[in-house]
C-alpha positions as CSV (number, residue, x, y, z in Angstrom):
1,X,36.2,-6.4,-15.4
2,X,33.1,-6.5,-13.7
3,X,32.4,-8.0,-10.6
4,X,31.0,-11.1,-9.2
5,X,29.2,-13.2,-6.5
6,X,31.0,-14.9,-4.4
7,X,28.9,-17.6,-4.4
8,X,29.7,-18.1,-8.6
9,X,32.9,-19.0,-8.0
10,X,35.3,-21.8,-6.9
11,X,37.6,-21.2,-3.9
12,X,40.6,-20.8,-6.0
13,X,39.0,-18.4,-8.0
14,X,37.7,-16.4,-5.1
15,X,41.5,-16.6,-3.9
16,X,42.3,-15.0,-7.1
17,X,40.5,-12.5,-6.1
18,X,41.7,-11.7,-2.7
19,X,45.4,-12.1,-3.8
20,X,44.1,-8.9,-5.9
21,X,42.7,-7.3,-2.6
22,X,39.2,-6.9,-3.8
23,X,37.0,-5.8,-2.0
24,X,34.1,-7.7,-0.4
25,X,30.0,-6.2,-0.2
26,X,28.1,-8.2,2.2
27,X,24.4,-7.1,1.2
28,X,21.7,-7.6,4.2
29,X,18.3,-8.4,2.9
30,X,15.7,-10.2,4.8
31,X,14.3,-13.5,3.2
32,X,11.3,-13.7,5.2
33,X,9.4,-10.3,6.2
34,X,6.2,-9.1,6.0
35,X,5.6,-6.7,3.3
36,X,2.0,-6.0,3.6
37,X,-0.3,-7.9,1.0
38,X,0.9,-6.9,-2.3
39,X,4.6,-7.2,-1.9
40,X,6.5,-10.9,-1.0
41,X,8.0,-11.6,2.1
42,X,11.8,-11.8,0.5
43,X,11.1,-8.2,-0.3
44,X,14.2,-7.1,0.7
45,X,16.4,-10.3,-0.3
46,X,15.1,-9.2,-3.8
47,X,16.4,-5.3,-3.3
48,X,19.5,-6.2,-1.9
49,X,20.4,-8.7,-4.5
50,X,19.3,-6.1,-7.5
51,X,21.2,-3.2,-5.9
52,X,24.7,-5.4,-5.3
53,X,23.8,-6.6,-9.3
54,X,23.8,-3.2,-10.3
55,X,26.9,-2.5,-8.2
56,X,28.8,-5.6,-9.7
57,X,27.8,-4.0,-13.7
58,X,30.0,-1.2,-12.5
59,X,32.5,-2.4,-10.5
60,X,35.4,-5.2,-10.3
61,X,34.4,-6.3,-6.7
62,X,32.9,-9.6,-5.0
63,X,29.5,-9.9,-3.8
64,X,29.1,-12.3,-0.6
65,X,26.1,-13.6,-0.5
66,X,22.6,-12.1,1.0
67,X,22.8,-11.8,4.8
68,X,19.0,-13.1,4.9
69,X,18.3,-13.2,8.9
70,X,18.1,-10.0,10.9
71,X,17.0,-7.6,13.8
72,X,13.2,-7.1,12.4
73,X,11.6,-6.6,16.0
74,X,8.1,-4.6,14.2
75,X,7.2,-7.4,11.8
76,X,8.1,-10.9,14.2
77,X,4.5,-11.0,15.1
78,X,3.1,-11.5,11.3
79,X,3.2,-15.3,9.7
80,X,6.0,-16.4,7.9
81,X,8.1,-13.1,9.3
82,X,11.6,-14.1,10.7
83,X,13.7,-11.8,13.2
84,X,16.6,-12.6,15.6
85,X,17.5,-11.0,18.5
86,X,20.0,-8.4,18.2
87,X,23.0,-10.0,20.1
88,X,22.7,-12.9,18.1
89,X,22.7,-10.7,14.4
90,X,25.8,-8.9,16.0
91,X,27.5,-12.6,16.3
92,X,26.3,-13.4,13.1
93,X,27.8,-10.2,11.6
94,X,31.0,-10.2,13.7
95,X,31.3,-14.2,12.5
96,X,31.2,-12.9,8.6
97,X,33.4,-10.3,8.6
98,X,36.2,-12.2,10.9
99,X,35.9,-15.1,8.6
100,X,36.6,-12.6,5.7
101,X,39.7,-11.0,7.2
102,X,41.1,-14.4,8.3
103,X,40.9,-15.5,4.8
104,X,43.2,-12.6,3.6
105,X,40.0,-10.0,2.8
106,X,41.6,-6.7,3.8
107,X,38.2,-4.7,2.2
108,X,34.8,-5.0,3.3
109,X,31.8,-2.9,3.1
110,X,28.1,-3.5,3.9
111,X,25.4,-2.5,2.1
112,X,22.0,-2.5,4.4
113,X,18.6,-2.8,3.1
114,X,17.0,-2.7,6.6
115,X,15.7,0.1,9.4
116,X,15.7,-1.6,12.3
117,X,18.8,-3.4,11.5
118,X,21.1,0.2,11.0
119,X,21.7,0.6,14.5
120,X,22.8,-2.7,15.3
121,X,25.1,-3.0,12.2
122,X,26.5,0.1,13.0
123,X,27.7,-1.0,16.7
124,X,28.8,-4.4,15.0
125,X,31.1,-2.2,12.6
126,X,32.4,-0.1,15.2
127,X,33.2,-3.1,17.7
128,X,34.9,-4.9,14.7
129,X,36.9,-2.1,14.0
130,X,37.8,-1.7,17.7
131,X,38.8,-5.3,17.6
132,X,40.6,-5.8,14.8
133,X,41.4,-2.2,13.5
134,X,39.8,-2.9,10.0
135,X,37.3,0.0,8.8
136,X,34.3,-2.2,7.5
137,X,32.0,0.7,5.4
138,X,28.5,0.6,5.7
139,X,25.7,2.1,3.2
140,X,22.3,1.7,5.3
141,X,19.3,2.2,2.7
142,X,17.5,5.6,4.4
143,X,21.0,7.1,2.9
144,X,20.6,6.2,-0.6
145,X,18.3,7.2,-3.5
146,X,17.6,10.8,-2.8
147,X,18.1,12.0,-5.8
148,X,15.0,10.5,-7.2
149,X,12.9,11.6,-4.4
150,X,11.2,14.2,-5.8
151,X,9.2,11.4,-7.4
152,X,7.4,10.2,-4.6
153,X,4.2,11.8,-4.2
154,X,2.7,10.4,-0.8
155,X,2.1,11.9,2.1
156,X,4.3,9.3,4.1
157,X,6.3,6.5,3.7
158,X,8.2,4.1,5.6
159,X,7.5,0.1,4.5
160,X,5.6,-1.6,1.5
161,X,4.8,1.7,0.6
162,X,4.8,4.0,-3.1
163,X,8.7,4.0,-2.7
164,X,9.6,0.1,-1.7
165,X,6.7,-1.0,-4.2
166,X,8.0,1.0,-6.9
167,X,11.4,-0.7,-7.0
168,X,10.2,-4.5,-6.6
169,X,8.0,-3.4,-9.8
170,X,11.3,-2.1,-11.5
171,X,13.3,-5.5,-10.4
172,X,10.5,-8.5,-10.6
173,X,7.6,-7.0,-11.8
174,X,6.0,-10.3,-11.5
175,X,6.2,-10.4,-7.9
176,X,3.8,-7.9,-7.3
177,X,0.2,-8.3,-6.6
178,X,-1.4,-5.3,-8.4
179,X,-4.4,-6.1,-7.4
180,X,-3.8,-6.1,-3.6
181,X,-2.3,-2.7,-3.5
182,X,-3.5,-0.2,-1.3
183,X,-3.1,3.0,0.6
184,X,-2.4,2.9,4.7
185,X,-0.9,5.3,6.8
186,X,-2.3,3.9,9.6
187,X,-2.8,6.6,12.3
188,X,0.7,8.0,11.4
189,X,-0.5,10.8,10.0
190,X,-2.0,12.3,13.2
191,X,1.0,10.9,15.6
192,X,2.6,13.8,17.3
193,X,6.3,15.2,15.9
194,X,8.6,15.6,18.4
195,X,12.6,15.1,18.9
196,X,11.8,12.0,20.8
197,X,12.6,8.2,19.0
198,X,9.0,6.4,19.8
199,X,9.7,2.3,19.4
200,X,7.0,1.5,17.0
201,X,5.8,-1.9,15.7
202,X,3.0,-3.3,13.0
203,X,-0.1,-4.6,13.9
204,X,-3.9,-5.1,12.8
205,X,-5.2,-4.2,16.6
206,X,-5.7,-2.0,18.5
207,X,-7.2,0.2,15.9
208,X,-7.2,3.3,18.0
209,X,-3.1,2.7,18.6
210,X,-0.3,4.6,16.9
211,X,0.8,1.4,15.6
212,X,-2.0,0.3,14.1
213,X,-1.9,-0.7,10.5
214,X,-4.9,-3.1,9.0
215,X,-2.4,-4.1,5.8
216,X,1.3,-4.4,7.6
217,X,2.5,-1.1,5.3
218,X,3.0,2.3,5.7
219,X,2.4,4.7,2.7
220,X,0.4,4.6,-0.3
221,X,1.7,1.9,-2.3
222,X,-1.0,2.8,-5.1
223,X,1.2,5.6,-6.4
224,X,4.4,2.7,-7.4
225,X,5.1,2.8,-10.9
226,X,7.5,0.7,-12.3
227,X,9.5,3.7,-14.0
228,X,10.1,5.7,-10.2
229,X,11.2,2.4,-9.3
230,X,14.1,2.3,-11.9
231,X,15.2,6.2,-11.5
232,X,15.7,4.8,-7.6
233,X,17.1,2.3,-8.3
234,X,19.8,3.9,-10.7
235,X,20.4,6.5,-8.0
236,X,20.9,4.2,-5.3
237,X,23.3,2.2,-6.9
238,X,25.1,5.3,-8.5
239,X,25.6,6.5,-4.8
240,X,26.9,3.4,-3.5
241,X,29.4,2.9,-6.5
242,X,30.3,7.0,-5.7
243,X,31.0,5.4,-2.4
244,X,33.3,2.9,-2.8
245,X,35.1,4.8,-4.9
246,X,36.0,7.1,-2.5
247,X,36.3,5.0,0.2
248,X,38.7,2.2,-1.7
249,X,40.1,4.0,-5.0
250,X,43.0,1.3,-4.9
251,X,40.3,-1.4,-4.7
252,X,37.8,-0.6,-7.2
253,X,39.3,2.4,-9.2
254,X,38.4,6.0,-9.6
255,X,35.6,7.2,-11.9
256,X,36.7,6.6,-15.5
257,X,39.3,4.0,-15.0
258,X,39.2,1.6,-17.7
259,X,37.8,-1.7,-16.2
């Protein structure tokens, strides 16, 4: 049996499903964020939809559907960009997973396609499990795909850039503008490396800042092809699947169960 959206289904069927205790992925993907000039805005509504659909090939488990507002503090500034403030994405969070467990949903995990939002996720998990004693699992994006690193040749990366291009060319081809690809590291490459976290945003000014990027990336999105984009893509999903696996064998069976 594979899996499903939630969103597919009627409530009975979805019922079905819980009185099976499947278990539940929320996906967090922002809707609306800039993604420099090449790549669209839903950037990573588009990953976060084709990593939970390669998830759902694999395993018998409901999808809910894309958490598309988040903590994006670095990009609010850019047209068409749209963040909330981090107390009210920990509501928002808390408010999904309660509804969940209300409804009989005893397994939830969360599969996060953001930076900025990991920390706040994380403190939304661990209050919820203070609360309510419920283990919600969380997958944050900077954890997944390393096994196909070694095919990323820039110098650095971190948003719109040869690794995030290369996987929206491997999911919707057609949503990239080849033509407006470019490299940027900004001043990056000369910032200092140190044990400190530095906040950091995205802007076109000043130039001599540390945050300055004229395109809204970071990396050298000139290097995406469409085939490093599917060997991440396959590794990403393969170690979330590994994941949930381990994490909820009852849930969504152990590796060569017969689905």
């Amino acid at each position: 049996m594979k899996g499903r959206w939630l969103e597919d289904l009627t409530w009975s069927e979805a019922a079905e499903w819980r009185d099976r205790d499947a278990l539940v992925l929320v996906p967090i993907g922002a809707a609306a964020k800039e993604h420099g000039h090449a790549l669209p805005l839903c950037t990573d509504y588009l990953l976060a939809r084709g990593l939970t659909d390669g998830v759902l090939e694999q395993l018998p488990i409901l999808a809910a559907p894309v958490m598309s507002f988040g903590y994006y503090p670095a990009f609010r500034h850019y047209p068409g960009s749209q963040h909330i403030r981090p107390e009210t994405f920990t509501m928002l969070i808390d408010d999904v997973l309660s509804g969940f467990l209300a409804q009989g949903f005893r397994n939830l995990a969360i599969l996060n396609t953001g930076v900025s939002t990991t920390p706040v996720v994380q403190v939304a998990v661990r209050e919820f499990y203070e609360r309510t004693g419920t283990r919600v699992a969380l997958a944050n994006i900077l954890a997944l795909g390393h096994d196909a690193e070694h095919l990323m040749t820039q110098k650095l990366g971190g948003h719109g850039d040869e690794h995030e291009t290369s996987l929206i060319l491997a999911l919707d081809e057609s949503r990239v503008r080849k033509d407006k690809l470019v490299c940027d590291y900004g001043h990056q490459l000369d910032a200092p490396k140190t044990v400190f976290y530095w906040p950091t945003t995205f802007n076109g000014a000043p130039e001599s800042g540390v945050d300055y990027s004229a395109t809204g990336i970071r990396g050298d999105a000139t290097l995406a092809t469409k085939e490093k984009g599917e060997a991440s893509l396959k590794a990403s999903v393969s170690d979330v699947v590994d994941g949930l696996r381990a994490l909820f064998p009852d849930a969504v069976g152990r590796p060569g169960d017969a689905s």
